[in-house]
PALOLO-928750 format. One record per residue: y, x, z of N, C-alpha, C in turn; residue in three letters. Coordinates in Angstrom, 3 decimals, decimal comma. Layout:
<recs>
nY: Y; nX: X; nZ: Z; caY: Y; caX: X; caZ: Z; cY: Y; cX: X; cZ: Z; code: ALA
...
</recs>
This chain:
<recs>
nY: -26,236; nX: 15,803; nZ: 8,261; caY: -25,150; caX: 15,950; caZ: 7,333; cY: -24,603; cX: 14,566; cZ: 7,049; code: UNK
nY: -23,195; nX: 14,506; nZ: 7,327; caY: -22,487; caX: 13,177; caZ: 6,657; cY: -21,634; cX: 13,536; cZ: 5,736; code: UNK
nY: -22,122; nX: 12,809; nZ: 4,288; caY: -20,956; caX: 12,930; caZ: 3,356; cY: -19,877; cX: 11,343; cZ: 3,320; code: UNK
nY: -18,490; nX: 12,504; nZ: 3,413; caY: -17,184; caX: 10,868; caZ: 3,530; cY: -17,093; cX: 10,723; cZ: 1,942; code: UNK
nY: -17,134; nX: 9,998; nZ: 1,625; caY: -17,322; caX: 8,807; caZ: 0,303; cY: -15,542; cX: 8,663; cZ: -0,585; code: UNK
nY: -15,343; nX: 8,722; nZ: -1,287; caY: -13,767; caX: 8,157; caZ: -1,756; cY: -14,330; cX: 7,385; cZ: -3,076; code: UNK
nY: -14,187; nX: 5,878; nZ: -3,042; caY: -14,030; caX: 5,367; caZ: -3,940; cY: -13,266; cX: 5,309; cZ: -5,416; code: UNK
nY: -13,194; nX: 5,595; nZ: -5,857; caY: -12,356; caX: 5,592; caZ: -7,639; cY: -11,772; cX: 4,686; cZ: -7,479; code: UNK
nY: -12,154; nX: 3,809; nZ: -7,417; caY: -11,284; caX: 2,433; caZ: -7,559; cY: -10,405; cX: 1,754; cZ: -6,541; code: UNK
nY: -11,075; nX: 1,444; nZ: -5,083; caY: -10,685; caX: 0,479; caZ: -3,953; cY: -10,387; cX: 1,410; cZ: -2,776; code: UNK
nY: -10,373; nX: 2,807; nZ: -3,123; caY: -10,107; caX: 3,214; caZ: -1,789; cY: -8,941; cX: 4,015; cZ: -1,871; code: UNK
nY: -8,159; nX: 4,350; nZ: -1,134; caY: -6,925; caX: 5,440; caZ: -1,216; cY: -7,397; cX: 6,762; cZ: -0,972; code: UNK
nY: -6,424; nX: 7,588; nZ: -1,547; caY: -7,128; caX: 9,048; caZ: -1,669; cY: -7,886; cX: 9,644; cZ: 0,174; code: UNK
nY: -6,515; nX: 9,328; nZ: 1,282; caY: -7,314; caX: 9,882; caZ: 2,039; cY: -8,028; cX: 9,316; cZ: 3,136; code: UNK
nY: -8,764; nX: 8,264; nZ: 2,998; caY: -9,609; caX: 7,263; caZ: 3,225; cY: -11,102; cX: 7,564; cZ: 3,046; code: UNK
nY: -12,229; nX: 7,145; nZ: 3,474; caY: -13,368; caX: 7,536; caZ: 3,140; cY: -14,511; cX: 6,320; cZ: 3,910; code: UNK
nY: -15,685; nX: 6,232; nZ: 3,113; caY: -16,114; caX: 5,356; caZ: 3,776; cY: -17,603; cX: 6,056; cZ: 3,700; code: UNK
nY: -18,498; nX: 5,282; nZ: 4,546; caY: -20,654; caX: 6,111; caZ: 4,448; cY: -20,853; cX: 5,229; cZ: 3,392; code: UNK
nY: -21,667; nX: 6,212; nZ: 2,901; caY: -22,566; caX: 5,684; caZ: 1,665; cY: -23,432; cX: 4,354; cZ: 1,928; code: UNK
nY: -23,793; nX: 4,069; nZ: 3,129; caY: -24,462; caX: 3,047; caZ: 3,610; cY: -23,779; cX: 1,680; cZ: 3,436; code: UNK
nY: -22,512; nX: 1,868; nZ: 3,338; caY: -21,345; caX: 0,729; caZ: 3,214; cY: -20,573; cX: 0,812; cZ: 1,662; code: UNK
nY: -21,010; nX: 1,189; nZ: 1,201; caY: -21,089; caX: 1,294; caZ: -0,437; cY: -21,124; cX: -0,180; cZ: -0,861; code: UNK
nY: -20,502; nX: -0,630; nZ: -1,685; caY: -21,524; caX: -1,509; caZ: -2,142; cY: -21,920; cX: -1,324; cZ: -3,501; code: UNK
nY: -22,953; nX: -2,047; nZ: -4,069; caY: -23,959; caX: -1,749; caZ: -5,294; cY: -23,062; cX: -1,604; cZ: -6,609; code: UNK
nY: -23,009; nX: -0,638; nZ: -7,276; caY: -22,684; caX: -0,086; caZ: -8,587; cY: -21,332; cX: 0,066; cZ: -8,435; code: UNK
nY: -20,704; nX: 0,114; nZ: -7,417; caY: -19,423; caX: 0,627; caZ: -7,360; cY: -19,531; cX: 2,091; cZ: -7,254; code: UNK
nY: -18,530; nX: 2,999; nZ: -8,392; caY: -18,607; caX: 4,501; caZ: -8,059; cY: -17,910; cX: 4,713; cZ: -6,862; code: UNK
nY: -18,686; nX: 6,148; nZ: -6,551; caY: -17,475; caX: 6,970; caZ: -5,349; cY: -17,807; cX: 8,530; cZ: -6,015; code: UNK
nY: -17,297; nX: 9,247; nZ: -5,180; caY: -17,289; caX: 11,190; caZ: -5,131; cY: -17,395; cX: 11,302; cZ: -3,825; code: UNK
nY: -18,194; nX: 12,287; nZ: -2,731; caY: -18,217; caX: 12,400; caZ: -1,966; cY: -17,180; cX: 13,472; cZ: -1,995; code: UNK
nY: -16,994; nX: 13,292; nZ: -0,487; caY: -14,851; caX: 14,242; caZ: -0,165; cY: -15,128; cX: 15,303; cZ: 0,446; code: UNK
nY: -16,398; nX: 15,074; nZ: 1,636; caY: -17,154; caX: 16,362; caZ: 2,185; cY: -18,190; cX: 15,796; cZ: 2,950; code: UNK
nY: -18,972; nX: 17,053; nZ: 3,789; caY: -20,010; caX: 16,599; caZ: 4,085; cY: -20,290; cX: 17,449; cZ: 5,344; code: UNK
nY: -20,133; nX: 16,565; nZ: 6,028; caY: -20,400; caX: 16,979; caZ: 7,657; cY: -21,623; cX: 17,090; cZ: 8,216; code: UNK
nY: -21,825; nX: 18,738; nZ: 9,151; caY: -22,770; caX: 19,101; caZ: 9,046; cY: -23,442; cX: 19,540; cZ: 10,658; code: UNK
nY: -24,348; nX: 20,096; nZ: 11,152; caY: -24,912; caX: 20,160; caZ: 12,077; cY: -23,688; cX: 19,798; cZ: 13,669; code: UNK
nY: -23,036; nX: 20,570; nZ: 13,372; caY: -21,829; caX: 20,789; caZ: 14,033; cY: -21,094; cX: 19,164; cZ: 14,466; code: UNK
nY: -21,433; nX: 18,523; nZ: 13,744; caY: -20,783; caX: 16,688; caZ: 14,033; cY: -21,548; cX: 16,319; cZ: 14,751; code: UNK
nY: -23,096; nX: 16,440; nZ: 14,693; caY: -24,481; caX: 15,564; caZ: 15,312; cY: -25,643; cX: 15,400; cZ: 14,316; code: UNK
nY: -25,175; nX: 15,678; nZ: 13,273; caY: -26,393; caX: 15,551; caZ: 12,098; cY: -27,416; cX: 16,079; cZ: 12,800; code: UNK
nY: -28,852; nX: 15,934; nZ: 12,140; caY: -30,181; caX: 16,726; caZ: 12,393; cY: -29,921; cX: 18,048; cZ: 11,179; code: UNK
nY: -30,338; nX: 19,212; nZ: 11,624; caY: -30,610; caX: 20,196; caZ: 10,187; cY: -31,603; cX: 19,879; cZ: 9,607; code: UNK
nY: -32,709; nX: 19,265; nZ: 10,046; caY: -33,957; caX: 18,824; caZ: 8,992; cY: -32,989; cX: 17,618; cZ: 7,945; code: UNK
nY: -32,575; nX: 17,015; nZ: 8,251; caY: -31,374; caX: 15,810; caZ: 7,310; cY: -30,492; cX: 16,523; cZ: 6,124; code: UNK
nY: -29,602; nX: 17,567; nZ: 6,912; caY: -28,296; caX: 17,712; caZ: 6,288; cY: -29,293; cX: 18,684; cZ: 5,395; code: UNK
nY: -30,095; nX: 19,721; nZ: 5,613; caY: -30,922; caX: 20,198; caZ: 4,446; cY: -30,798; cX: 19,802; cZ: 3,407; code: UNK
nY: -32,064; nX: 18,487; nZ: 3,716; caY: -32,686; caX: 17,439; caZ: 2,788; cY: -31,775; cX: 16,509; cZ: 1,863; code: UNK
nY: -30,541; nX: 16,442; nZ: 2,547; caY: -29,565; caX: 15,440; caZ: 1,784; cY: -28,757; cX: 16,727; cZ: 0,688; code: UNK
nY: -28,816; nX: 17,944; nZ: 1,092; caY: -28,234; caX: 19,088; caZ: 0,565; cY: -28,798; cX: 19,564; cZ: -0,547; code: UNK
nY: -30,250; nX: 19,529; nZ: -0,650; caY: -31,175; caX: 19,672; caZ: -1,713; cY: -31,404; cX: 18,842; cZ: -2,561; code: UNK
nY: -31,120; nX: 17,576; nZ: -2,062; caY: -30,945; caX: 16,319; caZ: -3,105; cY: -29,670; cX: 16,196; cZ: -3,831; code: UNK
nY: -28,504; nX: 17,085; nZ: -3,455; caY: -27,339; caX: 17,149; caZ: -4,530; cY: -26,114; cX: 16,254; cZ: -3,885; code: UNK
nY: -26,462; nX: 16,000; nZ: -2,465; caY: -25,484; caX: 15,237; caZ: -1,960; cY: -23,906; cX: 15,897; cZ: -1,273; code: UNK
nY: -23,157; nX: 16,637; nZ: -2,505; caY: -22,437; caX: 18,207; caZ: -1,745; cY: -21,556; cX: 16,781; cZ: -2,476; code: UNK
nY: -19,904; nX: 18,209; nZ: -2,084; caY: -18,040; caX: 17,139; caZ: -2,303; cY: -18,127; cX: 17,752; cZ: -3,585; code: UNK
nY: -17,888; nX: 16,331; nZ: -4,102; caY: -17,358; caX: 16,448; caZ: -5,901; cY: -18,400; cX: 16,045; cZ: -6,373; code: UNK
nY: -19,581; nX: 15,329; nZ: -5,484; caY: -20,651; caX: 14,504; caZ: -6,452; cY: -20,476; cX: 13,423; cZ: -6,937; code: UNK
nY: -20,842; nX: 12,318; nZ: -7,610; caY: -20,627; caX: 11,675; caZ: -8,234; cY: -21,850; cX: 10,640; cZ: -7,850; code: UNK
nY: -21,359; nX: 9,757; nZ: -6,814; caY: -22,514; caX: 8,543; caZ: -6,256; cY: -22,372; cX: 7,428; cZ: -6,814; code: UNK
nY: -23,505; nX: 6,336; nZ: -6,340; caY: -23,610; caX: 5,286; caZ: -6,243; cY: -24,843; cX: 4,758; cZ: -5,905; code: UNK
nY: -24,699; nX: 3,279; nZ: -5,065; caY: -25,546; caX: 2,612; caZ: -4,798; cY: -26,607; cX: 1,605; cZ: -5,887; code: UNK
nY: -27,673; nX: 2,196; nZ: -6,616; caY: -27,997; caX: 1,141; caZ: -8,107; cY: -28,980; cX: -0,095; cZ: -7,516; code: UNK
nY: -29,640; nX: 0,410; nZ: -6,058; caY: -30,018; caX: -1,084; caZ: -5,582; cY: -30,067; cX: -0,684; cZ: -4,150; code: UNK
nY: -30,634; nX: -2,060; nZ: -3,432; caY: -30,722; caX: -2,496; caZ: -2,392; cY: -32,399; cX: -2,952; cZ: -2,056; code: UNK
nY: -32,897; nX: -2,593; nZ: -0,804; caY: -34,425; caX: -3,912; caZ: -0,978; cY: -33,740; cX: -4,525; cZ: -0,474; code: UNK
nY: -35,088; nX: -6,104; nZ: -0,326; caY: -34,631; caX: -7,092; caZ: -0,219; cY: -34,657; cX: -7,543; cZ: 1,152; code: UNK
nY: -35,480; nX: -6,851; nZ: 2,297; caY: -35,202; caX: -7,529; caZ: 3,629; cY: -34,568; cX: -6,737; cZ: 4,504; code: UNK
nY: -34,828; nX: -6,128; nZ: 4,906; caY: -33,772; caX: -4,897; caZ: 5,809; cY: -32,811; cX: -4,027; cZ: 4,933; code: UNK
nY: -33,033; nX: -4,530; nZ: 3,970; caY: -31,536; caX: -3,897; caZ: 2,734; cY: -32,180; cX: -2,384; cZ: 2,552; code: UNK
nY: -33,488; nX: -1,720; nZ: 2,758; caY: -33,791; caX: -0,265; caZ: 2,535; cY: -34,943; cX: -0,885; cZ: 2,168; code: UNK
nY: -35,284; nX: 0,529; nZ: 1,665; caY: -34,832; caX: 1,766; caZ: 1,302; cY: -33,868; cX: 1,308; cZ: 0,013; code: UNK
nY: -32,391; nX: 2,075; nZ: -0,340; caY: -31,716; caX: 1,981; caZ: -1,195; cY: -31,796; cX: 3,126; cZ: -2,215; code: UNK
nY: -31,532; nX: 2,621; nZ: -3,064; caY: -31,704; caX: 3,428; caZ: -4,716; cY: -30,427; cX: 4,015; cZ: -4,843; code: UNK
nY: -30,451; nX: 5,042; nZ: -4,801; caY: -29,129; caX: 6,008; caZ: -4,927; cY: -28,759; cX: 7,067; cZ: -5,979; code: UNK
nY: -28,127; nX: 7,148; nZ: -6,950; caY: -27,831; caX: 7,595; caZ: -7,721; cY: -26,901; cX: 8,956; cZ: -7,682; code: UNK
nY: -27,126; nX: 10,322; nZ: -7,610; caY: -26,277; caX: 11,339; caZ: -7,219; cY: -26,244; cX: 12,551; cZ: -8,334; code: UNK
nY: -25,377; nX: 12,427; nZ: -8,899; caY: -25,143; caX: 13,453; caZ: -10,312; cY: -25,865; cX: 12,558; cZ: -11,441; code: UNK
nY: -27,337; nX: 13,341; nZ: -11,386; caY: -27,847; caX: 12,798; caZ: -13,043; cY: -29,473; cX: 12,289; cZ: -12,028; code: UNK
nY: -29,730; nX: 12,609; nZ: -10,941; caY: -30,710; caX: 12,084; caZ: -10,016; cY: -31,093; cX: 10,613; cZ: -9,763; code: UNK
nY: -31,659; nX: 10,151; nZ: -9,444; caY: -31,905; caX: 8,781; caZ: -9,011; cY: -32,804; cX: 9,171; cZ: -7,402; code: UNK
nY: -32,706; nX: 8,594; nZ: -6,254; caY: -33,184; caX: 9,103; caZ: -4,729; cY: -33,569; cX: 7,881; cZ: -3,909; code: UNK
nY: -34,354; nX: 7,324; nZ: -3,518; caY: -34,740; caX: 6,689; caZ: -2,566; cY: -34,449; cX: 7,056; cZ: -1,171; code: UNK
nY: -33,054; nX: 6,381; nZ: -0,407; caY: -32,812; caX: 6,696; caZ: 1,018; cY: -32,959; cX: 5,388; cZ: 2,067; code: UNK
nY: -33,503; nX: 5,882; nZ: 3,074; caY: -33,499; caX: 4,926; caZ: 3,997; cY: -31,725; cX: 4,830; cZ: 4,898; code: UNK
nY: -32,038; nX: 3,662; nZ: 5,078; caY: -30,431; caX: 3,018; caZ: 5,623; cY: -29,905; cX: 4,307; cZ: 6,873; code: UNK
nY: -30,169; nX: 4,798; nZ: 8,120; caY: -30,291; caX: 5,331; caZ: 8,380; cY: -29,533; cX: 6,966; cZ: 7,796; code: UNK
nY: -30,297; nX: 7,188; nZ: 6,296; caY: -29,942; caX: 8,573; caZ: 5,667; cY: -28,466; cX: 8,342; cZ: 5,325; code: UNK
nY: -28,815; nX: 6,950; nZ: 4,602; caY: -27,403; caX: 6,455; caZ: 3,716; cY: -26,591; cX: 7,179; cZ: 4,331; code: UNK
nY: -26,626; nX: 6,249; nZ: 6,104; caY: -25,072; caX: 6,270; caZ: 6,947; cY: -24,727; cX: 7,651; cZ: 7,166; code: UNK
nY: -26,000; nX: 8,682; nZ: 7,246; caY: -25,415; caX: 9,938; caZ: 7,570; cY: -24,930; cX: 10,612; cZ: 6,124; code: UNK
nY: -24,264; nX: 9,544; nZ: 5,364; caY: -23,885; caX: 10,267; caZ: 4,002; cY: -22,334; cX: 9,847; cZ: 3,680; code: UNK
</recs>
């Protein structure tokens, strides 16, 4: 599953960017979320589906680690989620 991203602030309405390219505490809404049918895995788009990652959520990136930049701290509705870089991009 990939969800396309629209920023509030820096992005134009029909524009979209991966959650992986977020950067930290900037909001977005995901626009939709692309699913087996693109290349996703169904074990993924599930898992990202059950975690609340649907269009009209309400994201953000609240951290980063510090050497390979993962696992990132992700914020989705009222959730807080640990994703590896990897998940991010398919978001």
């Amino acid at each position: 599953m990939v969800a396309v991203l629209k920023s509030w602030v820096e992005e134009p309405a029909d524009t979209g960017i991966a959650l992986a390219d977020l950067q930290p505490g900037v909001a977005a809404r995901v626009l939709r979320v692309l699913g087996v049918e693109d290349g996703a895995s169904a074990e993924l788009a599930l898992r990202l589906a059950e975690l609340g990652f649907l269009p009209g959520e309400s994201v953000r990136i609240v951290a980063r680690g510090f050497l390979a930049r993962e696992p990132l701290a992700v914020r989705v509705g009222t959730g807080t989620f640990a994703l590896r870089r990897f998940e991010a991009g398919a978001i």
